[in-house]
N, C-alpha and C positions, 0 to 999 in steps of 0.2 A: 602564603597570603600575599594579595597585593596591594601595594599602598598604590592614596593618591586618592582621588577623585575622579566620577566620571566625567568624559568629554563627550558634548554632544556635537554631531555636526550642525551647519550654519540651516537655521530656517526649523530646528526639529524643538520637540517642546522641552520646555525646561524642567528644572528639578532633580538636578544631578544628587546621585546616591554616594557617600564617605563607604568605600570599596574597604575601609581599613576597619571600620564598623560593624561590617556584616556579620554575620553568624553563620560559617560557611561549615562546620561541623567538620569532619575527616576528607569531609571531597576535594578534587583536586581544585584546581582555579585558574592552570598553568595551560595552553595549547598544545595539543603534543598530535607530531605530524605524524602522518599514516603509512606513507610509502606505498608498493606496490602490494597486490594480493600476495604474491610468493609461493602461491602452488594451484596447479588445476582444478583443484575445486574450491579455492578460495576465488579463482580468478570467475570461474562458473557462478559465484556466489555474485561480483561483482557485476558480471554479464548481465547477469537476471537484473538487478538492480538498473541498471542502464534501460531494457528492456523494457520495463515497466512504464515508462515515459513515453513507451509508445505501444501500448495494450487498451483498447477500448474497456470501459468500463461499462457492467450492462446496464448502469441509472441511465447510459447515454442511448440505450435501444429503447427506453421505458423508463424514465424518472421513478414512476413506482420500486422499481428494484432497487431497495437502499438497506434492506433489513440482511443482514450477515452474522458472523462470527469469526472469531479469533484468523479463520482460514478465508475470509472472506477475500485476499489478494494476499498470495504466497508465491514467492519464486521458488524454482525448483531447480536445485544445485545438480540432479543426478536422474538416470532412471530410476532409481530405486524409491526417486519422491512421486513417480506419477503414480503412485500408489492411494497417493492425499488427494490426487487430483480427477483420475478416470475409473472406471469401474473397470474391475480385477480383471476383464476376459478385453481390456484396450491396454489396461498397464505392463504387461509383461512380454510383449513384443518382443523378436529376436533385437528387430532394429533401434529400439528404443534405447540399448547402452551405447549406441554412439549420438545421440543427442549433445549439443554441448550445453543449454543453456535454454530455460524457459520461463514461464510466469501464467499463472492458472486465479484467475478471477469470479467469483459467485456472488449474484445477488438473488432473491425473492421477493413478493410482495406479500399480503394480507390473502389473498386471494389465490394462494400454493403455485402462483406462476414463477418460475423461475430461471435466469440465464446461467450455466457454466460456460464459461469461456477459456481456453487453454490456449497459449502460444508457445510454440517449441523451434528452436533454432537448431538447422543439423550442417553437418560441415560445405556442404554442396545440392547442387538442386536434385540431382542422382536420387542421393542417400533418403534426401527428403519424401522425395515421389515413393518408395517401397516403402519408405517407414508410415507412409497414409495409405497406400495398400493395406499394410498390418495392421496396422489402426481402424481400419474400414472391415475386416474380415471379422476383428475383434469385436466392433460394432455392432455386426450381424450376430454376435454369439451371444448376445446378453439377454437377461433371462432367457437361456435356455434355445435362443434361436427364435423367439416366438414372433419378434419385431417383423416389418416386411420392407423392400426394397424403397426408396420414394425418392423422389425427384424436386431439388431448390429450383424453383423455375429461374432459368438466365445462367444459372453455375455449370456449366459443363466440368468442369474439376472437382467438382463437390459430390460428394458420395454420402448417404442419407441413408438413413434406415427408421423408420417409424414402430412407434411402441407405447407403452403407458408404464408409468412409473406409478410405483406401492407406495403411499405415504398412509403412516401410522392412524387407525382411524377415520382414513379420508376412504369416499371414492375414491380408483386407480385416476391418475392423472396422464391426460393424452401427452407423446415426447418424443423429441425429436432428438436422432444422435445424427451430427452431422461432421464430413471431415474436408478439407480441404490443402492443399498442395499449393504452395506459392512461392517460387525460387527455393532459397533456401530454408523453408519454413513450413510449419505442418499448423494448420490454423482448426482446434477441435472444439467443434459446439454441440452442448448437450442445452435444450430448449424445451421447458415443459409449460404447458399452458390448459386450466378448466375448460377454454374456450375453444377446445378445437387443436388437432394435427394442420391446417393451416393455419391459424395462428404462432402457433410456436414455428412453422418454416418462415415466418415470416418474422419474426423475434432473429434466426438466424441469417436469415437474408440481410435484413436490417447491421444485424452486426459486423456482418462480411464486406458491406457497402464501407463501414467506417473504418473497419482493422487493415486491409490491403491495404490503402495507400498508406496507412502511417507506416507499415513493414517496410515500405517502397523508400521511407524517409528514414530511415534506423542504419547503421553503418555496421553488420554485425563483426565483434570482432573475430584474426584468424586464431584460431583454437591451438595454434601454437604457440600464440603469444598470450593466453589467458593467463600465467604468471604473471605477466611485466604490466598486467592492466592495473590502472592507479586506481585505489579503495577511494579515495577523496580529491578527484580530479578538480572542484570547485576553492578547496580549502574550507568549508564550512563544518566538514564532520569534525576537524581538527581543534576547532574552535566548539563542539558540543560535548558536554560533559561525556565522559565514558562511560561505558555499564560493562560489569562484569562478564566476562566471558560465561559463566554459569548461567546469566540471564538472558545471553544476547539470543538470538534467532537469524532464520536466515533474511530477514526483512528487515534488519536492524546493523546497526554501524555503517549508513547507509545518508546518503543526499540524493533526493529524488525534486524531480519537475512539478510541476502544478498536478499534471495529468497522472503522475506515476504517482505521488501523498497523495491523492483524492481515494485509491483504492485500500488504504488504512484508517479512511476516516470513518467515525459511526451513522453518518448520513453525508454521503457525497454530492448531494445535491444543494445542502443546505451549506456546506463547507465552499463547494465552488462558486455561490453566490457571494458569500464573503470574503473569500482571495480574490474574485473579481474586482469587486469593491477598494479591495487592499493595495491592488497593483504585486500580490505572492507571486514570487522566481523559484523560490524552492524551500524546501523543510530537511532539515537534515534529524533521523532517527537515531539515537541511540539510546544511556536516559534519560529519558524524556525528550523533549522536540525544539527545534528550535525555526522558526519558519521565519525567511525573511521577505520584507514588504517592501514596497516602492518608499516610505519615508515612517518618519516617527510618529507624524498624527494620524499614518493608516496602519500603523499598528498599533495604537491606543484606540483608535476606533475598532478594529478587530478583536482583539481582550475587550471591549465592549459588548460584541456581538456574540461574543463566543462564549463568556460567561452568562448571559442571557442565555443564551441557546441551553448550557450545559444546566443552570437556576429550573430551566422550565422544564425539558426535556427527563431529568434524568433526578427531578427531586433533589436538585444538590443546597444546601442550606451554609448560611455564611458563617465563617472563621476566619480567626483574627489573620492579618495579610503579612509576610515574609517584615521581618521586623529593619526598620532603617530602608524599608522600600514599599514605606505605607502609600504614598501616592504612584507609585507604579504597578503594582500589583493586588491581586486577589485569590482568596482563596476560598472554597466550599470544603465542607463534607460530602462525600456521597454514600449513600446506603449501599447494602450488599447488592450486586447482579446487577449493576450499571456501570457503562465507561468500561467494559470488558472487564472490571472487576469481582468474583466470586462474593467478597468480604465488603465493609465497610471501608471506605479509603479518605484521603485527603487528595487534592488536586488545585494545583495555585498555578497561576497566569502570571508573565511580568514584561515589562516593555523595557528595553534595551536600546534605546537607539532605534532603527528600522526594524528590529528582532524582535520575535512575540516569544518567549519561552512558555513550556508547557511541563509539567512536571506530575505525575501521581504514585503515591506510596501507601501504606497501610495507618502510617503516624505522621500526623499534622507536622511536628518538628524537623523532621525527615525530609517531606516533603520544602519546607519552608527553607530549611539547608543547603539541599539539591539546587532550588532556583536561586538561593541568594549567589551558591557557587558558581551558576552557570552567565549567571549574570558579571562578575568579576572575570571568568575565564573570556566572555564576549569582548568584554570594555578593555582587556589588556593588550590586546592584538590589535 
């Protein structure tokens, strides 16, 4: 434990928390640094992570597409993940095991429209250009070959093949599988839309327009040195409570961009209006989140906005708040099948300084533990 008292910096609100007080239960409270990945596919895990910071999101082709799940932004350490990501007859490419390093994004709307987005990093522009050939042939094979040839008007490198996708109960839905080749990169969109095979080429188009130049601004690393690549280049993951290896993921023990957190939040449109607001640099995931702000009263403002959001959206009802950090924090219940929870959970907010902590568990006390800890772990550094 740490003694002492918090310190705020000069200008930020007051109300310092007795750190020696807290109820931090078994968790740690201590920073503990990260070092490098230490092996190729830890390094790959990292890659993706990076990555992410510059992958379009498809709210940003269509605000409508916010509705996801648990896969709704996953990076993808291996070939073996583009299993999660494309349909069987695009994932199993010869070229696809020399991939280094990817990141596969889905959203829908109300109205069964929906963007897959896939970005895959391969060692040179060579490797890349065959591995969208395979991807493209793959394309043409799903269901059955039935799809037909089509054309992204303006992509001369884009390769398209048109088709309807079976959704349970529904009408077939018109879809667009599209592939394209850019340096060292293989950029795959799969685009379905009620309204039409132009519409969804144009969902594509749309998104093509936005992802190339971010690709063009991403420095990828060399795949020789994916060991030596640092897990916690920022220092913030080191400063966020740790989650047990049994629970981690591959999206997780992670510090991400404004752009790369927007694709794990449960509406990214509504999230990115309030880290606007906040002046957010980055969120680092582990358990629980820890997002830092331009200053302390735009993270109190944010734990404002956020517990609103989470009060309305998702049915969450009030619980007593992280104890000896009654004026900094809040907590709800939330019922079973919200906030990616199956069960009934707990989930409490806390302001730290410029830090918003985020925390959810099964039991109030737990959860309450987790933020008092992470909170002490922040203040001690």
């Amino acid at each position: 434990m740490v003694d002492g008292s918090a310190q705020r910096a000069a200008g930020e609100p007051a109300g310092p928390v007795n750190i020696a007080q807290l109820d931090v239960g078994n968790f740690p409270t201590t920073p503990a640094p990260m070092g490098v990945a230490g092996s190729k596919t830890q390094g790959a895990i990292a890659e993706g992570h990076r990555l992410a910071n510059y992958v379009t999101g498809p709210w940003e082709v269509d605000p409508s597409l916010v509705s996801g799940a648990m896969t709704s932004g996953l990076v993808l350490k291996s070939s073996g993940a583009l299993t999660l990501a494309l349909a069987a007859e695009m994932a199993s490419i010869p070229s696809g095991s020399s991939m280094v390093a990817g990141f596969h994004a889905w959203r829908k709307n109300a109205n069964n429209a929906a963007l897959e987005h896939t970005v895959l990093v391969f060692p040179d522009g060579e490797v890349a250009k065959t591995a969208a050939r395979e991807f493209s042939d793959g394309a043409a094979a799903i269901n059955g070959g039935s799809g037909s040839a089509h054309t992204i008007a303006g992509r001369p490198d884009t390769t398209a093949v048109a088709g309807t996708m079976e959704l349970a109960g529904q009408p077939p839905v018109p879809r667009v599988t599209a592939v394209t080749a850019h340096e060292r990169y293989v950029v795959i969109d799969s685009a379905r839309s009620p309204d039409g095979i132009e519409a969804a080429s144009a969902m594509v188009n749309k998104v093509l327009d936005l992802q190339l130049p971010l690709l063009d601004k991403f420095t990828p690393t060399d795949p020789a040195k994916l060991a030596d690549l640092p897990v916690d280049a920022t220092g913030l993951l080191a400063r966020t409570l740790p989650i047990d290896i049994s629970r981690a993921t591959v999206n997780s023990r992670a510090v991400y961009e404004r752009r790369g957190a927007l694709h794990f939040q449960t509406d990214p449109v509504a999230a990115a209006q309030r880290w606007e607001k906040s002046g957010m640099t980055s969120q680092a995931i582990s358990d629980g989140s820890v997002t830092e702000n331009r200053d302390g009263e735009a993270a109190e403002q944010l734990l404002k906005d956020l517990v609103k959001e989470v009060r309305d959206k998702e049915q969450g009802q009030p619980a007593a708040p992280v104890k000896q950090m009654e004026t900094n924090s809040q907590c709800l219940k939330l019922p079973g099948g919200t906030s990616g929870s199956p069960r009934p959970s707990a989930w409490c907010v806390a302001t730290a300084g410029r830090y918003l902590i985020a925390n959810q568990s099964g039991q109030l006390l737990e959860t309450q533990q987790k933020v008092a800890a992470q909170y002490a772990m922040l203040m001690a550094s």
